[in-house]
MARTORDREN-875946 format. One line per field, with one value per residue (C-alpha): x, y, z; chain. Coordinates in nm, 4 decimals, padded with zeros to 6 digits. Layout:
c1	(X,...) $
c2	(Y,...) $
c3	(Z,...) $
mol	(A,...) $
REM end
This chain:
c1	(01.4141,01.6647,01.7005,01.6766,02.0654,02.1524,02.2239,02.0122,02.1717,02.2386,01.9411,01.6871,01.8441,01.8200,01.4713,01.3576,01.4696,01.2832,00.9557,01.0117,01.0032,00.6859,00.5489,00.7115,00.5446,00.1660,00.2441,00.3712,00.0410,-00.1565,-00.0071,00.1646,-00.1905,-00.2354,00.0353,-00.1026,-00.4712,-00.3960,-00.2598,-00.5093,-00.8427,-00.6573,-00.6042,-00.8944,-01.1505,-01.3091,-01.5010,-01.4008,-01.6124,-01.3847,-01.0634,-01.2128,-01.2795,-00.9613,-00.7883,-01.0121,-01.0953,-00.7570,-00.8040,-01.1351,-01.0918,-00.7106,-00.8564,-01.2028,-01.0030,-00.6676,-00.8993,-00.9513,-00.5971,-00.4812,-00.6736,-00.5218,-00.1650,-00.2309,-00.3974,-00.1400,00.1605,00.2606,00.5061,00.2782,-00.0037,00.2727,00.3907,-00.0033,-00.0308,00.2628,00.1281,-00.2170,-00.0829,00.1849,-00.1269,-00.3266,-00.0738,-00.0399,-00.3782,-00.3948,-00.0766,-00.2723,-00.6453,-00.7718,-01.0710,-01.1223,-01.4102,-01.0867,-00.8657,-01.0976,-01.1748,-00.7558,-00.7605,-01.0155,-00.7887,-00.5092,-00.6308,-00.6678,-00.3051,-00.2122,-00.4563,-00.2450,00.0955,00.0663,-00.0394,00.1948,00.4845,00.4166,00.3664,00.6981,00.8769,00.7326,00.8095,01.1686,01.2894,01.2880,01.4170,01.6556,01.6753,01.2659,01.3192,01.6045,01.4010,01.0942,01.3246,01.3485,00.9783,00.8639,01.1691,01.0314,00.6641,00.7275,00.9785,00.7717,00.4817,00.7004,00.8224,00.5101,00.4328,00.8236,00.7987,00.4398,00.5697,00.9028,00.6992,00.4142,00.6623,00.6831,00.3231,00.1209,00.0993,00.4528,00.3144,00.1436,00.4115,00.6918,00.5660,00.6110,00.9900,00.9777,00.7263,00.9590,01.2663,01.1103,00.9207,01.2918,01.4257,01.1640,01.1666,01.5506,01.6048,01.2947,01.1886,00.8653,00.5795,00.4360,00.0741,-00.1879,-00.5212,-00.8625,-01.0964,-01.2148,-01.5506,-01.6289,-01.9726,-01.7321,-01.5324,-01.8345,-01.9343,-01.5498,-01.4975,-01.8553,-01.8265,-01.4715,-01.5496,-01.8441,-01.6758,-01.3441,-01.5550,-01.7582,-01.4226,-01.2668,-01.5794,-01.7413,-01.6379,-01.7188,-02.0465,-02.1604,-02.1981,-02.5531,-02.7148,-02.6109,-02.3959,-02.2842,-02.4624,-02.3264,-02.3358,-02.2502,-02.3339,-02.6953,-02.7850,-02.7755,-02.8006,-02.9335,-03.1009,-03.2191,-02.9625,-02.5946,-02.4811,-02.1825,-02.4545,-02.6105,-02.2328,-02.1634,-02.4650,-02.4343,-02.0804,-02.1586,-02.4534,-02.2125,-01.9388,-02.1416,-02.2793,-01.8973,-01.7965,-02.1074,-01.9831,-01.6824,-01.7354,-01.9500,-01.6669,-01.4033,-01.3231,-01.4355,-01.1334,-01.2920,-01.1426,-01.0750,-00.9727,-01.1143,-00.9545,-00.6177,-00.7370,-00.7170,-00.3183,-00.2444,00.0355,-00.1849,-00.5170,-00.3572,-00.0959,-00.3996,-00.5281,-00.2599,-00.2304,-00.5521,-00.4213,-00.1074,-00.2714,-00.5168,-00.2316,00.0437,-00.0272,-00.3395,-00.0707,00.0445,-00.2657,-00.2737,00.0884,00.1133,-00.1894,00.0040,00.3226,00.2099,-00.1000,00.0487,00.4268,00.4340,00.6257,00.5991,00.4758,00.8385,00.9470,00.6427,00.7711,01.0824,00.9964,00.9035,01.2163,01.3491,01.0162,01.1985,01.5692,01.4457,01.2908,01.5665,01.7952,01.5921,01.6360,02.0015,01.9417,01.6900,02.0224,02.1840,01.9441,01.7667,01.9654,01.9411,01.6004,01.2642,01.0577,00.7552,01.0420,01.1379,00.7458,00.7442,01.0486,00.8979,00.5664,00.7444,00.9706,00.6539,00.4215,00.7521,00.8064,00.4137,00.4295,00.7117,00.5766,00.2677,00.4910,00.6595,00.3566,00.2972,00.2406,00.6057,00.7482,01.1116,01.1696,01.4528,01.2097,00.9840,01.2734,01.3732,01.0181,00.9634,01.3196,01.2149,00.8845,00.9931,01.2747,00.9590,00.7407,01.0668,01.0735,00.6730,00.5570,00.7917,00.8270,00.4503,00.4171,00.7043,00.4979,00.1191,00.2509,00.5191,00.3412,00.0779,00.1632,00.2499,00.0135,-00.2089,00.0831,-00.1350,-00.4686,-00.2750,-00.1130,-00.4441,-00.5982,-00.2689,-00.2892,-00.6516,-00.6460,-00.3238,-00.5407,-00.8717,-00.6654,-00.5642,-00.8594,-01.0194,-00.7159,-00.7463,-01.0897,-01.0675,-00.7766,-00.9224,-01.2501,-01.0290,-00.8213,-01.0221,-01.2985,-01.0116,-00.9008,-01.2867,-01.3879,-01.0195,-01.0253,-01.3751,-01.3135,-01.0013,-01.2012,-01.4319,-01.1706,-01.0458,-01.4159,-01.5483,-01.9334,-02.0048,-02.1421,-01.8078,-01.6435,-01.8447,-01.7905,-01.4102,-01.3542,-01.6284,-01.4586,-01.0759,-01.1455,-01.3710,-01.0665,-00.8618,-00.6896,-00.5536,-00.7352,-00.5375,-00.2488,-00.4886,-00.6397,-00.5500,-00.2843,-00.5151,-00.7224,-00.4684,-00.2452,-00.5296,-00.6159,-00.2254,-00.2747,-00.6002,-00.3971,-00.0997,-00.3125,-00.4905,-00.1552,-00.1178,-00.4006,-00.3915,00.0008,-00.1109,-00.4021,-00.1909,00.0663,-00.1899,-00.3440,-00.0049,00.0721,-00.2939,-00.1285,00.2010,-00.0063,-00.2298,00.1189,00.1045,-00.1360,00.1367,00.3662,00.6812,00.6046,00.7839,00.8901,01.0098) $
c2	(01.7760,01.6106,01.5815,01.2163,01.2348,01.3125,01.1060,01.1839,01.3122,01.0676,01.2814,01.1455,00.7775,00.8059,00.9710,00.6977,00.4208,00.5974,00.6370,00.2768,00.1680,00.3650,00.1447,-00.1137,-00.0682,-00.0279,-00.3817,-00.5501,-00.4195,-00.6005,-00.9108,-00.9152,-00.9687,-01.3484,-01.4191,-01.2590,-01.3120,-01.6269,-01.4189,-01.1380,-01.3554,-01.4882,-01.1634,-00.9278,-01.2210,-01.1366,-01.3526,-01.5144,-01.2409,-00.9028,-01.1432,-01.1315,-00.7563,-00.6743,-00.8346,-00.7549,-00.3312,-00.1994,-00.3642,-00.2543,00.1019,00.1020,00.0073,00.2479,00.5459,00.5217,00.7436,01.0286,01.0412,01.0710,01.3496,01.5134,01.4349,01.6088,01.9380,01.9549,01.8024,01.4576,01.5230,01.6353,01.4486,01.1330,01.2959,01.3183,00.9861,00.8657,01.1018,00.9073,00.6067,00.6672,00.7738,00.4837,00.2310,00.3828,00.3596,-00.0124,-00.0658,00.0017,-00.0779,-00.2343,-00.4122,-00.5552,-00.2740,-00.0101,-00.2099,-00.2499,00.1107,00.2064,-00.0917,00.1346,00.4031,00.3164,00.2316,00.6019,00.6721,00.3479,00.4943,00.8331,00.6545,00.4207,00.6192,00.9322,00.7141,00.6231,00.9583,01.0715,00.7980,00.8768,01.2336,01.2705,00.9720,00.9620,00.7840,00.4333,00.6206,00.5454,00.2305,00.1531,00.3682,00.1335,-00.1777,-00.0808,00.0287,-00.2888,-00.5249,-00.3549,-00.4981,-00.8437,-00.8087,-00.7089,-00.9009,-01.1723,-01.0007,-00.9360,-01.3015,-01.3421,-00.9688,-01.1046,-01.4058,-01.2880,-01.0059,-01.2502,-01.4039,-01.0949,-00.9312,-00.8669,-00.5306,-00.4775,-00.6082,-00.2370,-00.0615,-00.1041,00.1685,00.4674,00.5109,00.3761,00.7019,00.9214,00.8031,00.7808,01.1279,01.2927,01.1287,01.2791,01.5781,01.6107,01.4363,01.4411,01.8387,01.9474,01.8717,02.1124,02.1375,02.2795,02.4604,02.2871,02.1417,01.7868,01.5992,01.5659,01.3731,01.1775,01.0629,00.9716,00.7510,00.5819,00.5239,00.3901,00.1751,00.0591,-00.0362,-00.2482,-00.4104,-00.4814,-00.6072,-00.8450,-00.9690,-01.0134,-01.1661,-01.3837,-01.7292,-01.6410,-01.5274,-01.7134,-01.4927,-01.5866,-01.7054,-01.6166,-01.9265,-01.7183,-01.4734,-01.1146,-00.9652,-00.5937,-00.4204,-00.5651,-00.6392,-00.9634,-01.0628,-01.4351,-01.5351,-01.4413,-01.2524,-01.2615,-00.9387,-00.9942,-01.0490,-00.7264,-00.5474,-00.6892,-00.5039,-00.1789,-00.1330,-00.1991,00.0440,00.2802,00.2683,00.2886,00.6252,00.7161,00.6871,00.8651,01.1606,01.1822,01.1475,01.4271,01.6286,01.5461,01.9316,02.0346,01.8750,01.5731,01.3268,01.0464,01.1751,00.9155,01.0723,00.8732,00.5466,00.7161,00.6210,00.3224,00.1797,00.3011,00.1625,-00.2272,-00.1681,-00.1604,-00.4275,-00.6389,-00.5220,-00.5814,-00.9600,-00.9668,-00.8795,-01.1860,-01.4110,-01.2567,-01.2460,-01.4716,-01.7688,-01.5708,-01.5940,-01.9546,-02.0883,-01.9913,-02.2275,-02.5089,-02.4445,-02.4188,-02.6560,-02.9353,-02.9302,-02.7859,-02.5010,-02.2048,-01.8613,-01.7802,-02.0252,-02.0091,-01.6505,-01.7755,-01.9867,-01.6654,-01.5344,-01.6710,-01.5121,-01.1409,-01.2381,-01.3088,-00.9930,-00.7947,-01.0329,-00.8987,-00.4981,-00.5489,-00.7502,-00.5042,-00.2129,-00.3186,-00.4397,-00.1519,00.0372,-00.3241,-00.4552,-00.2354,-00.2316,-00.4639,-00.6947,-00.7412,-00.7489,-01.0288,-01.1843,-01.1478,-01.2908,-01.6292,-01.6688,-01.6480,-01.8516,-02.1100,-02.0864,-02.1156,-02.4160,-02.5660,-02.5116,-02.6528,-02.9924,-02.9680,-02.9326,-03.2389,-03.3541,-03.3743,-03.0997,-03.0412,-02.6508,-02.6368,-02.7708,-02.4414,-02.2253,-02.2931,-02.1987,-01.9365,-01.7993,-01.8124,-01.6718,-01.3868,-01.2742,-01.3059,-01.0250,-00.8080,-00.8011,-00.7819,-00.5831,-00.2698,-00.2308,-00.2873,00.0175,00.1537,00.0986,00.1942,00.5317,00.6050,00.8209,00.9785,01.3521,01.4459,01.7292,01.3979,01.1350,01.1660,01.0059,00.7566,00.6133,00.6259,00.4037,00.1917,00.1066,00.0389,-00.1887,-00.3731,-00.3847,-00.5057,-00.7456,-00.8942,-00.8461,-01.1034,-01.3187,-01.3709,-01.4538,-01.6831,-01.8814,-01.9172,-02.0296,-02.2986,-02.3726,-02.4824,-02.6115,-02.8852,-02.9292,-03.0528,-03.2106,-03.4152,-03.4446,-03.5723,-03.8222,-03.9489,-04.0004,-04.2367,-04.4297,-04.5030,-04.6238,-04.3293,-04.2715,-03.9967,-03.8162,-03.8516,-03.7292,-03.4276,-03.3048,-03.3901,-03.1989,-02.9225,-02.8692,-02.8276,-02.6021,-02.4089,-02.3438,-02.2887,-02.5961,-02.5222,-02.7933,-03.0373,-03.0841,-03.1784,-03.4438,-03.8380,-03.9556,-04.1725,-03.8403,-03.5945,-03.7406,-03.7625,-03.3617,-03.3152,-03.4563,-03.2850,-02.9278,-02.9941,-03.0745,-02.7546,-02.5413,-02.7528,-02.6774,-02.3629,-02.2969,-02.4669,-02.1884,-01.8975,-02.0042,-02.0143,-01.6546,-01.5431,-01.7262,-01.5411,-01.1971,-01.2871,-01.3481,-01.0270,-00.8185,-00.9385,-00.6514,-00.4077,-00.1735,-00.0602,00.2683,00.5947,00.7065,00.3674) $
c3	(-01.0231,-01.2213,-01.6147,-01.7614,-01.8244,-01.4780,-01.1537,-00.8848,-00.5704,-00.2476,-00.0779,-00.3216,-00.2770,00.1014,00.0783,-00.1616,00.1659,00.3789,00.1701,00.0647,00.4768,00.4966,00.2353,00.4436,00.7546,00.6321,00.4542,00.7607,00.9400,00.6821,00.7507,01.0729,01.2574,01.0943,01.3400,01.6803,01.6615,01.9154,02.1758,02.1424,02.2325,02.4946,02.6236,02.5275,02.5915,02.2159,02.0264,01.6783,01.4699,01.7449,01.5958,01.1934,01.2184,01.4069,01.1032,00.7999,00.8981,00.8294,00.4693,00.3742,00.5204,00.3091,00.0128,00.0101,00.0473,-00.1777,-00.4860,-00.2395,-00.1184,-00.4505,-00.5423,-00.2516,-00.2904,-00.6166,-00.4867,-00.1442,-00.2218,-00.1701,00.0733,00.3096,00.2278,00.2967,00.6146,00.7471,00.6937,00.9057,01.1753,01.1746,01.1482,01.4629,01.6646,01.5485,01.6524,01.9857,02.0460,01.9516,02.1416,02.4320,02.3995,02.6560,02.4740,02.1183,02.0584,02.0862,01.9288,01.5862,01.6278,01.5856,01.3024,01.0965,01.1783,01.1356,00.7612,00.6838,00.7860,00.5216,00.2212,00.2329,00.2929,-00.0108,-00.3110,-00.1880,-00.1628,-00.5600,-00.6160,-00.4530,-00.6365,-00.9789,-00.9880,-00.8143,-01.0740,-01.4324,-01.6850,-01.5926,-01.2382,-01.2383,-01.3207,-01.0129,-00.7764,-00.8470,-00.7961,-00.4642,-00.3527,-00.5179,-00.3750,00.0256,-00.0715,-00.1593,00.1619,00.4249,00.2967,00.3990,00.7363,00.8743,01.0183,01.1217,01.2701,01.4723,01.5657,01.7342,01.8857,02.0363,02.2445,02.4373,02.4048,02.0826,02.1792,02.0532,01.6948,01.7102,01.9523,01.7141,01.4761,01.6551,01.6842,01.3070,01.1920,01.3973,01.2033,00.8611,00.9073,01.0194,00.6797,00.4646,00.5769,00.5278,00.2301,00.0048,-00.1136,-00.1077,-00.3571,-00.5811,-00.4715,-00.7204,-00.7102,-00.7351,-00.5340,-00.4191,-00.5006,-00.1630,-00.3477,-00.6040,-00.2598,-00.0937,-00.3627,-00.4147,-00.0864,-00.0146,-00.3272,-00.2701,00.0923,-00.0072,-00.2975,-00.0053,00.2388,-00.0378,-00.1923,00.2432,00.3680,00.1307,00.2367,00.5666,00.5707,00.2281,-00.1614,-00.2554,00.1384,00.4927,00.5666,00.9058,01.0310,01.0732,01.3926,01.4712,01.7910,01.8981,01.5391,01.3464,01.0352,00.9961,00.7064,00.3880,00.1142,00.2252,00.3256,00.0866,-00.2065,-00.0642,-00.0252,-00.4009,-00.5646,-00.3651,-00.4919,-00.8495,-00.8425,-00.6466,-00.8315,-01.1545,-01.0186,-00.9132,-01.2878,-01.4378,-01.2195,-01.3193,-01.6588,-01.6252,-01.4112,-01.6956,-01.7195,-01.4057,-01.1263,-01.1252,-00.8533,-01.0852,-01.3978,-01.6374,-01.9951,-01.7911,-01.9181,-02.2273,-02.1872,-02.3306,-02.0484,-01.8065,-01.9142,-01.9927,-01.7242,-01.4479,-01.5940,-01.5681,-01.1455,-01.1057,-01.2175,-01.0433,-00.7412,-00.7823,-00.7898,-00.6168,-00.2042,-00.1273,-00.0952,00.2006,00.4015,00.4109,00.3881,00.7989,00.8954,00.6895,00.8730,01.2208,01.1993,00.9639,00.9857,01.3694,01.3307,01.5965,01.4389,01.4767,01.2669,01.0223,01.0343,00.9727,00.6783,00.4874,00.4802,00.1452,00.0212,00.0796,00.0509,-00.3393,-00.3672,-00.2692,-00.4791,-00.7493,-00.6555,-00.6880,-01.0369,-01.1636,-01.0717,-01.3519,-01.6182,-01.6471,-01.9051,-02.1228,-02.0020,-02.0053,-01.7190,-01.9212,-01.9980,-01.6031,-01.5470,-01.7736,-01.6332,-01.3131,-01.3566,-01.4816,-01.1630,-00.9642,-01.1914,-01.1516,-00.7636,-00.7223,-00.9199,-00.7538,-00.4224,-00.5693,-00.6481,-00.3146,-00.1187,00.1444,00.5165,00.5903,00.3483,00.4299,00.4808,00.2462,-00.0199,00.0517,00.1056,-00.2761,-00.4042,-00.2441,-00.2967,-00.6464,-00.6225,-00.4161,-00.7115,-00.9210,-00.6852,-00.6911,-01.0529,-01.1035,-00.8261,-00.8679,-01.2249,-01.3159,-01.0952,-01.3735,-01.6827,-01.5267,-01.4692,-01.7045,-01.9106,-01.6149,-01.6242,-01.3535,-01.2583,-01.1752,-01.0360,-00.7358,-00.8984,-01.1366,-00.8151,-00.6253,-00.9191,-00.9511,-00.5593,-00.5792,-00.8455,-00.6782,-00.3161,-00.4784,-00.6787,-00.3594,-00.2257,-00.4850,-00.4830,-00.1214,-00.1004,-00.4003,-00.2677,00.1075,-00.0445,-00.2973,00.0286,00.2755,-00.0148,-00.0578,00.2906,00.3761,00.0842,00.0816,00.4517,00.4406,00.1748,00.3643,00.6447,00.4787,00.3503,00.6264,00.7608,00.9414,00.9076,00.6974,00.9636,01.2164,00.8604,00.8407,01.2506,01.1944,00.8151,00.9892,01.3272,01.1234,00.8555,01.1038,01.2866,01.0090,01.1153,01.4830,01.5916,01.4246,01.7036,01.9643,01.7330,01.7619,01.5309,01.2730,01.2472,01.2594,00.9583,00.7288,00.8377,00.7528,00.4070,00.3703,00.4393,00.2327,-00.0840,-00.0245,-00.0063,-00.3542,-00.5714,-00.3484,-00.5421,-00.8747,-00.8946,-00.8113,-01.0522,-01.3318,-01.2405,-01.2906,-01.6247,-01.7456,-01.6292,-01.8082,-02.1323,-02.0510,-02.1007,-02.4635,-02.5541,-02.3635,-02.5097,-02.3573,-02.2523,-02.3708,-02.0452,-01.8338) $
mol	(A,A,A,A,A,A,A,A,A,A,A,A,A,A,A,A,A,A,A,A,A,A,A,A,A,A,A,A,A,A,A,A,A,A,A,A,A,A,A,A,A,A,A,A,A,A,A,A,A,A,A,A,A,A,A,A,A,A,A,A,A,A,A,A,A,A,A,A,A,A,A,A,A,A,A,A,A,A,A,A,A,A,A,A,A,A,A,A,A,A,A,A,A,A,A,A,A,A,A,A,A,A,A,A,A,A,A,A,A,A,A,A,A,A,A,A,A,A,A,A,A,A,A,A,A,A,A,A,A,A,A,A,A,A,A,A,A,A,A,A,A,A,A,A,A,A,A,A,A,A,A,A,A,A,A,A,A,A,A,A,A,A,A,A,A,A,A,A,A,A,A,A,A,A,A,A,A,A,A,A,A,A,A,A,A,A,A,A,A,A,A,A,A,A,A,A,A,A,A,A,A,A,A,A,A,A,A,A,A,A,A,A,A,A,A,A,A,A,A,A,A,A,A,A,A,A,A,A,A,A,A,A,A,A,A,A,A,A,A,A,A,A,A,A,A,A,A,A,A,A,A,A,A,A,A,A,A,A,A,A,A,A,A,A,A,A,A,A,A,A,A,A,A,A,A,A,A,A,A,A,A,A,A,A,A,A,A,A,A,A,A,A,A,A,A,A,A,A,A,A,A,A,A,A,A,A,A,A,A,A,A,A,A,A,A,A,A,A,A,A,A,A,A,A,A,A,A,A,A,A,A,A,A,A,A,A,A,A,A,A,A,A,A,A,A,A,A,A,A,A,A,A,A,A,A,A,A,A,A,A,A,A,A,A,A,A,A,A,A,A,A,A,A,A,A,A,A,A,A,A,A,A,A,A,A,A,A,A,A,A,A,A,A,A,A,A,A,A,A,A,A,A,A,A,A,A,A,A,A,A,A,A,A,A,A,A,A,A,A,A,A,A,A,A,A,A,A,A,A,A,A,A,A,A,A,A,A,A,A,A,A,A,A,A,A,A,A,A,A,A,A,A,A,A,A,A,A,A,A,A,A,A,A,A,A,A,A,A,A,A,A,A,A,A,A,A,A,A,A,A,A,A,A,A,A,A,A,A,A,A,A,A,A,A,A,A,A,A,A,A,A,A,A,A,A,A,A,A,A,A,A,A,A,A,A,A,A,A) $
REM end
C-alpha cells in the first residue's frame, strides 16, 4: 500500500467505484422491495404476512451475521471474503428472479442476506486499508455519498422496473456482480489474510442474538412489544395470545448477547471473534456510539415518505421513485465537496457538518409537510438532507475506524456496520410506530369532527393505517381528504422526530476527538 504522502494509483480509485457499487447494490435490495410488494401478491397469490417476510428477512439475516463476517475478512482476506459475497448474492437474486412461489422467494431473501453481511463490512475493510491519510478521508466520501444514493434509488429503481415485471427488481443484479467482481479482481490487490481460528460458539451466539434483537426492533409494531396485537404465523404454527413474540425475541437477545460478551471477554487473548479491548479506542468506542444514533435518525424517513407520495399526493411508484432523487443528487454533491475540504476540514468536523444539513432538511420537510405538498417543496429538503447523509454517513465511518489496526479492520467494520444496521433497525421501527400512531389517532379525531360516530371513526382510521394507507384512493372525497391530512401530519412529526434524533447525535460528537489517523 501507499505511504500517507503519496497519491494512490487510478487502480485503487477505480477499485474503490466498484466496491462502492457493491455497497450500492445490497442497499438498493433493502429498499427497492417497498416499491414492488404490490405487484408481487398480485402475482404469487401470498398473503400480507409472505409480503412482511419477503421484505423484513434480508434485514434481519444482514444484520445477525455482519460480526462473523468480520472475523473472517480478517482471517481470509477481504478481497475474497468480498468477492464470496457477490457470488452468493448473484445466485440469490437469480433464484428470486425466478421463484415461482412466495415460500422460494423468502427463502432467496434470507439468502440473499448472507451474500449482503459479507459484502458490507469487506467493502469497509477494503476501503480502510488501501487509503490512508486525506486519501481515507476522499475514499470514504465516496462509499458514504453511494449509501445515501442508492438508499434513495432503490424505490425509483423498483418503480421503473415494476412497470415491466418485479422480477427484474431481483434480475438486475447479476450482470451488475459480473461487472463489479471483473473490477475487483483487476483493480483492487489481494488482502493479507492471517492465521487464527473462528468462535464458531461466539458466532452462534452473535448471530442468534443479533437476529432476535433485528427481528424485535423490524417487527414490533406489527405484532405488538408487551401483548400479541397480531398473531405470528409460520408454517402450521401460530402464535396468538399471551407474551408478544417480540417481548419474547427482546429478552432472548439481551440474555444472548450478554452471554456473547462474557465469551469474549473471556477469549480476549485467545482470537476471540469480537475483540472487545477495541472499545478500548477512544474514536472507536464514542464513534459507534454516535452510528448507532445516526442510524436511528438517518433512513426510517425513507420507509414511510413512499406511502405519503403515492397514497396522499397520487404519485405513481415511479414518480415517488422519482421524488427521491434530490435525496442522492445531495449526497453526491457532498462527495465532490468533501474532495476538497478534506485537507482543511477533519472528518468529525464534516460529520458534524453533516448531521446539521440533515437535522435542517428533516426539519424543513417537517414544515413543508401537507395534503397538497408541491414536489419542488420536498425536492429542496431532501436535497438538503441528502448533502447532510453524504457528509455524515461516510466520514463517521472515517473517525470509528481511524485508529482500528488493521490486523482487525475486518471486526471494527463488522461492529461499525452492525451498529449502523441496528441503528436503523430501531429508527425504523420507532418512526413507523410514531407514523401511523398519528395518522389514526389524527385521522380518527378528524373524523369526529366532522360528525362521524366514533365507531365509523375507528373502521375508517383502522382500515387506512392497516393498509398503510393504499386504501385511501378508493375512499369518498369527505373521507379521503381528512385521511390525506391525517398522512401528511404523520410524515410531519414523523420529520420533526428524525430531525431531533439527529440534533442528539450532533451533540453526542461533543465528547469526540478528532482522531489521529482521519
Amino acid at each position: 500500500m501507499h505511504t500517507e504522502t503519496e497519491t494512490p494509483p487510478l487502480r485503487l480509485w477505480l477499485g474503490l467505484i466498484a466496491v462502492s457499487l457493491g455497497v450500492a447494490l445490497i442497499v438498493v435490495d433493502l429498499t427497492i422491495v417497498n416499491v414492488i410488494v404490490a405487484p408481487i401478491v398480485d402475482d404469487l397469490a401470498i398473503t400480507s404476512i409472505q409480503a412482511q417476510w419477503i421484505q423484513e428477512s434480508y434485514a434481519i439475516v444482514f444484520a445477525a451475521l455482519l460480526l462473523l463476517t468480520g472475523r473472517l475478512s480478517d482471517l481470509y482476506g477481504a478481497r475474497k471474503l468480498f468477492l464470496i459475497g457477490l457470488v452468493v448474492f448473484g445466485v440469490t437474486s437469480l433464484l428470486a428472479a425466478l421463484a415461482p412461489s412466495g415460500g422460494l422467494l423468502i427463502l432467496a431473501r434470507f439468502l440473499q442476506g448472507i451474500g449482503g453481511a459479507m459484502i458490507l463490512p469487506t467493502s469497509l475493510a477494503l476501503v480502510n486499508s488501501a487509503f490512508t491519510g486525506k486519501a481515507r478521508g476522499q475514499a470514504f466520501a465516496i462509499w458514504g455519498s453511494t449509501i445515501g444514493a442508492a438508499a434513495a434509488v432503490g424505490p425509483l429503481l423498483g418503480g421503473w422496473l415494476a412497470d415491466f415485471s418485479w422480477r427484474w427488481a431481483f434480475g438486475i443484479n447479476i450482470p451488475m456482480v459480473a461487472l463489479i467482481m471483473a473490477a475487483v479482481l483487476f483493480y483492487l490487490p489481494v488482502s493479507p489474510s492471517s492465521a487464527g481460528r473462528v468462535d464458531w460458539r461466539g458466532a452462534a451466539q452473535s448471530a442468534l442474538g443479533l437476529g432476535l434483537l433485528a427481528f424485535a426492533l423490524i417487527e414490533g409494531r406489527h405484532y405488538g412489544w408487551l401483548i400479541v396485537t397480531e398473531p405470528l404465523s409460520i408454517g402450521g404454527f401460530a402464535w396468538r395470545s399471551g407474551p408478544s413474540p417480540v417481548l419474547v425475541a427482546l429478552a432472548g437477545a439481551i440474555l444472548t448477547l450478554g452471554m456473547f460478551w462474557r465469551r469474549q471477554a473471556r477469549l480476549a487473548d485467545e482470537q476471540p471473534l469480537l475483540d472487545v479491548r477495541l472499545f478500548s479506542i477512544d474514536s472507536f468506542r464514542k464513534g459507534n456510539v454516535v452510528t448507532l444514533l445516526v442510524g436511528l435518525g438517518e433512513f426510517g424517513i425513507i420507509a414511510v415518505l413512499p406511502l405519503w407520495m403515492q397514497f396522499a399526493l397520487d404519485y405513481t411508484a415511479l414518480q415517488a421513485g422519482l421524488a427521491l432523487v434530490p435525496l442522492a443528487i445531495g449526497s453526491f454533491v457532498a462527495s465532490g465537496a468533501s474532495f476538497s475540504m478534506t485537507a482543511s476540514v477533519s472528518a468529525l468536523g464534516q460529520v458534524r457538518i453533516g448531521l446539521l444539513l440533515e437535522a435542517a432538511g428533516l426539519a424543513l420537510l417537517g414544515l413543508f409537510a401537507a395534503a397538497d405538498s408541491s414536489w419542488w417543496s420536498i425536492a429542496v429538503a431532501l436535497f438538503v438532507y441528502g448533502i447532510g447523509v453524504g457528509f455524515a454517513t461516510a466520514q463517521v465511518t472515517n473517525v470509528v475506524l481511524a485508529d482500528v489496526p488493521a490486523e482487525s479492520a475486518g471486526q471494527g467494520s463488522g461492529i461499525q456496520s452492525a451498529a449502523r444496521e441496528l441503528g436503523s433497525a430501531l429508527g425504523i421501527a420507532v418512526l413507523t410506530t410514531v407514523f401511523f400512531s398519528t395518522l389514526g389517532t389524527g385521522l380518527r379525531d378528524r373524523l369526529t369532527d366532522a360528525n362521524l360516530s366514533e365507531a365509523e371513526a375507528h373502521q375508517l382510521a383502522s382500515a387506512v393505517t392497516d393498509s398503510a394507507g393504499s386504501v385511501i384512493p378508493a375512499l369518498a372525497e369527505d373521507t379521503a381528504e381528512p385521511a390525506r391530512a391525517a398522512m401528511a401530519a404523520g410524515i410531519e412529526v414523523s420529520s420533526y422526530l428524525c430531525a431531533g434524533l439527529l440534533v442528539l447525535a450532533l451533540a453526542t460528537t461533543a465528547f469526540l476527538k478528532p482522531a489521529r489517523n482521519a
